[in-house]
C-alpha positions in Angstrom: 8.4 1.5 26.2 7.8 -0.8 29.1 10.4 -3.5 29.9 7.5 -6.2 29.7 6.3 -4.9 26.3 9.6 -4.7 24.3 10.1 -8.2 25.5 7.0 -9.7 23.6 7.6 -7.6 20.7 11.2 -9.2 20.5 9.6 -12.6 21.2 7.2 -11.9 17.8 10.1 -11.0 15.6 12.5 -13.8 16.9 9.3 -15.9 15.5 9.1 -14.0 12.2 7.0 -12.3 10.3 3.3 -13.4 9.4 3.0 -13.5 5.6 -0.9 -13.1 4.8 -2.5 -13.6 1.4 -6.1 -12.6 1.6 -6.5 -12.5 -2.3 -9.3 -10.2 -3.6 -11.6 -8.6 -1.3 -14.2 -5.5 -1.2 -12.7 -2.0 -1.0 -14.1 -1.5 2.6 -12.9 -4.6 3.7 -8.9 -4.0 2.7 -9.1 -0.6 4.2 -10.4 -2.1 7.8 -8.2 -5.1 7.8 -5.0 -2.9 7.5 -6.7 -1.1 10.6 -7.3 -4.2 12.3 -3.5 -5.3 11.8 -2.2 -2.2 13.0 -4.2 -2.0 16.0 -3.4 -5.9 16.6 0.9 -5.2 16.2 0.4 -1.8 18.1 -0.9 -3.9 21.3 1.4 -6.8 20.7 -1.1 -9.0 20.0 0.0 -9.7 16.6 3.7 -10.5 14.7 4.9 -7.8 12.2 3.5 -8.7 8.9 3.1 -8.3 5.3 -0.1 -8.4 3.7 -0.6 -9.2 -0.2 -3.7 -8.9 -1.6 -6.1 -7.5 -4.5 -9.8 -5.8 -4.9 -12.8 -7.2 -6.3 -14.4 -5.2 -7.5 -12.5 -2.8 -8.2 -12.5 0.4 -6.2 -10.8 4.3 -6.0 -9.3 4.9 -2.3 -9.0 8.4 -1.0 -6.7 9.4 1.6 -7.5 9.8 4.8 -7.4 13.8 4.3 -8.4 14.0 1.0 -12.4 15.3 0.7 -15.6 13.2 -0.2 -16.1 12.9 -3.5 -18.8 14.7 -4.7 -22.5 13.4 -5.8 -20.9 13.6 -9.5 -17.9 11.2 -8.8 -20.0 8.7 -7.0 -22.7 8.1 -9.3 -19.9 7.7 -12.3 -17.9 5.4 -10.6 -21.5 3.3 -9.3 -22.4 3.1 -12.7 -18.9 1.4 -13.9 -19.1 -1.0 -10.7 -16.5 0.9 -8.8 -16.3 0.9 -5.2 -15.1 4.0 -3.5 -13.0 3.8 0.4 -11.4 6.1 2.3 -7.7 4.5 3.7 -6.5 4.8 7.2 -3.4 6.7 5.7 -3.0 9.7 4.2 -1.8 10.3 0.1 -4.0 10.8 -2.8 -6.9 9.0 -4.9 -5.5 5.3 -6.1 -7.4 3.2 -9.1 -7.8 -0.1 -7.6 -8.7 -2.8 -10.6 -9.2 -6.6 -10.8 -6.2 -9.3 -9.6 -5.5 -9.4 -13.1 -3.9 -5.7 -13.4 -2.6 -5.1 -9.6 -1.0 -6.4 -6.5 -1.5 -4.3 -3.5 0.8 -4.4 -0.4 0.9 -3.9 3.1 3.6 -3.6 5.9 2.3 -3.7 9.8 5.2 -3.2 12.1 6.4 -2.1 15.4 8.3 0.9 15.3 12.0 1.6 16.7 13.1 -2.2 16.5 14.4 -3.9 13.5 14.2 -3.6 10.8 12.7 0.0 11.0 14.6 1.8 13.9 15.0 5.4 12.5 11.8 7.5 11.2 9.1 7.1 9.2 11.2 8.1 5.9 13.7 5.4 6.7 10.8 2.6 6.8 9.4 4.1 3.7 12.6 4.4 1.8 13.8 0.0 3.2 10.2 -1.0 1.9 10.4 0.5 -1.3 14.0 -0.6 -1.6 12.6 -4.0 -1.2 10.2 -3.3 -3.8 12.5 -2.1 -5.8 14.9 -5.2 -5.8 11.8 -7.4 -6.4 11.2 -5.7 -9.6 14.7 -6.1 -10.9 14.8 -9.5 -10.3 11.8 -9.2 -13.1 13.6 -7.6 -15.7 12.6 -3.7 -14.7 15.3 -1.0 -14.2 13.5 -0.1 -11.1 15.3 3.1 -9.1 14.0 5.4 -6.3 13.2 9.0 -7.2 15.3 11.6 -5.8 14.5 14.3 -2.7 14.7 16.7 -5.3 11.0 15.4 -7.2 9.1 15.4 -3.8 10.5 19.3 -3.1 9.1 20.3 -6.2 5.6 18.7 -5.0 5.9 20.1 -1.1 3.6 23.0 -2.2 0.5 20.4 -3.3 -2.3 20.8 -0.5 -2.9 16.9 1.1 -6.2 17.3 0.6 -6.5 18.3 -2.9 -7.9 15.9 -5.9 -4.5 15.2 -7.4 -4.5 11.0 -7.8 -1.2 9.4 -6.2 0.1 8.3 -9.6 -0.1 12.2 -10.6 3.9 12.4 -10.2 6.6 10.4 -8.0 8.1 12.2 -4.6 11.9 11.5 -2.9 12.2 7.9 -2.4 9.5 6.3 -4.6 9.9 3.6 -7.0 10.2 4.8 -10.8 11.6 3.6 -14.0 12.4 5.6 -16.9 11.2 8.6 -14.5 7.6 7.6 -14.0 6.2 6.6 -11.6 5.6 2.5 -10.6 4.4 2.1 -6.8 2.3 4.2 -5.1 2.1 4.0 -1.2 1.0 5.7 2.0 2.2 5.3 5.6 0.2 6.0 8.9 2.2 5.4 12.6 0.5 5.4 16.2 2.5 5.6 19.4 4.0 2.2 18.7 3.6 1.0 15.1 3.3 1.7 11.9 1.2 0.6 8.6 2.7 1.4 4.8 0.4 -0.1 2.0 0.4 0.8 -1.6 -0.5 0.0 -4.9 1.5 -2.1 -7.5 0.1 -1.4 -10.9 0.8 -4.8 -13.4 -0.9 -3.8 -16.6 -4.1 -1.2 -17.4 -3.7 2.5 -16.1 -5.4 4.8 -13.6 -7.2 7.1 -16.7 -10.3 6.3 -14.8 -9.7 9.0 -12.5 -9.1 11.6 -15.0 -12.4 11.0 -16.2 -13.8 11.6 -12.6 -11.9 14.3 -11.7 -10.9 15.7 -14.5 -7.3 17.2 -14.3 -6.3 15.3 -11.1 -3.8 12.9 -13.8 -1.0 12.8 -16.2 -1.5 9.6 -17.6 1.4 9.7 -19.0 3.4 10.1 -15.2 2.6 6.7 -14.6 3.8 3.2 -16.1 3.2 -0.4 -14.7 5.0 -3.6 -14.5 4.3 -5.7 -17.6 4.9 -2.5 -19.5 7.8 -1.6 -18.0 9.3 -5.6 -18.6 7.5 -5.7 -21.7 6.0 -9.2 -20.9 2.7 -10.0 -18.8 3.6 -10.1 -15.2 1.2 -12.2 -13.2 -0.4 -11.4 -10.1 1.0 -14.6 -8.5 4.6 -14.0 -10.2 4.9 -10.7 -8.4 3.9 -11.4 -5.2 6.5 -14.3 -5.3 9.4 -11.7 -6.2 7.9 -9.3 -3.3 7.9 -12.0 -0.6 11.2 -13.1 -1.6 12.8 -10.0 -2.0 11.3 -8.7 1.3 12.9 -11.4 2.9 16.4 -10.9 1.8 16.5 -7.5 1.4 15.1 -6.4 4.9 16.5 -10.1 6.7 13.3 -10.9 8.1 12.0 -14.6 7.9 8.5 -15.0 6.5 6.0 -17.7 7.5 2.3 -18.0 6.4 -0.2 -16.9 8.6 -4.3 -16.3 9.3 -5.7 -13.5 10.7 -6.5 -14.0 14.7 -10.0 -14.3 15.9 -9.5 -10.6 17.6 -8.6 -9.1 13.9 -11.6 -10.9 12.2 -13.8 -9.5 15.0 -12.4 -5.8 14.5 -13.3 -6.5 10.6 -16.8 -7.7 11.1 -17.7 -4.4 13.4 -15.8 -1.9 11.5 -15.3 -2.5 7.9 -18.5 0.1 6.9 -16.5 2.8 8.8 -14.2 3.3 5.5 -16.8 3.3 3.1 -17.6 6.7 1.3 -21.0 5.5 -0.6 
């Protein structure tokens, strides 16, 4: 890394992170805003941030390696209103609903300077430990799952039709043994993006009835169940941001996106779409 660029990158972190809150938007829209971050941190155009957010409407996201759907899938999920997107980062099929049943996150950051110095496990394993504490402080005995779930997975094809909230892998966040958040992480040369889904209430049986076979839904569980209370929208992301915070030592501070990233959304955001 060039002495020139590690000195703005340390110059964005000394200022903090950006905290963005971009409420509900369209499927494709999400997808190519993550991009558009990424790309914007990657060049140093942009501070490391975290991204909360929701879908409306609602919408199923395929991983970047997973297979179209087929004619079958699409016409089922256009008749209940459902958009369908492909994500910049790889995993498995995720049921997006309203605001009202999920929070979705996403973490843009440089990679190799604090907090995330080691690989792309140790970033994935800090964010969900944030996740994790965030949850606790809301009454649910949140843990990460152990190495020994995702070995028992390693022989699952990426590109199969098995939905993310199928089973939890090493270093996910569970409780009770089932599974809770369900993320995916992509890293360039010089950054790296990690969003995922945070399930409050409803399930992901959709996708069974799409693809039938591709869920368990009992694998699965979300927040209000596991606290057994109704867990806002608004009342998680405020545990998230705070617990992000404390548990990764990193100052938040509200943010826009910059004219650059709202051009890169403009001219892209069809590029994710699968319909």
């Amino acid at each position: 890394m060039h002495g020139a660029d590690t000195q703005r990158e340390r110059g964005f972190l000394s200022a903090g992170w950006r905290l963005l809150e971009t409420s509900a938007r369209p499927g494709a829209w999400n997808m190519t805003c993550d991009r558009a971050v990424l790309s914007a941190v990657e060049d140093g155009e942009a501070r490391p941030t975290l991204r909360i957010f929701g879908w409306s409407p609602p919408a199923v996201s395929i991983g970047r390696h997973q297979p179209d759907p087929e004619h079958e899938a699409i016409r089922m999920l256009d008749a209940r209103g459902i958009d369908c997107v492909r994500r910049p980062t790889g995993g498995r099929a995720v049921y997006h609903a309203g605001i009202a049943e999920e929070l979705t996150y996403s973490v843009v950051a440089p990679i190799g300077v604090p907090p995330f110095v080691g690989r792309g496990r140790d970033a994935y394993r800090r964010i969900h430990s944030a996740l994790a504490a965030a949850l606790i402080e809301l009454g649910v005995g949140a843990i990460l799952a152990s190495d020994g779930t995702e070995r028992r997975l390693r022989a699952l094809r990426p590109d199969d039709r098995l939905a993310c909230f199928a089973s939890p892998v090493g270093d996910e966040v569970t409780v009770g043994g089932k599974k809770l958040v369900g993320s995916a992480q992509r890293r360039t040369r010089r950054a790296f993006l990690q969003h995922g889904s945070i399930p409050l209430a409803g399930d992901h049986r959709l996708l069974d009835a799409v693809w039938p076979g591709s869920l368990d839904p009992d694998a699965a569980t979300t927040v209000s169940a596991a606290a057994d209370r109704t867990v806002s929208y608004s009342e998680m992301a405020e545990h998230v941001v705070r617990a992000f915070e404390r548990t990764l030592n990193v100052r938040l501070s509200p943010g826009v996106l910059t004219p650059e990233e709202e051009v890169t959304i403009d001219a892209t955001r069809g590029a994710l779409a699968t319909t």
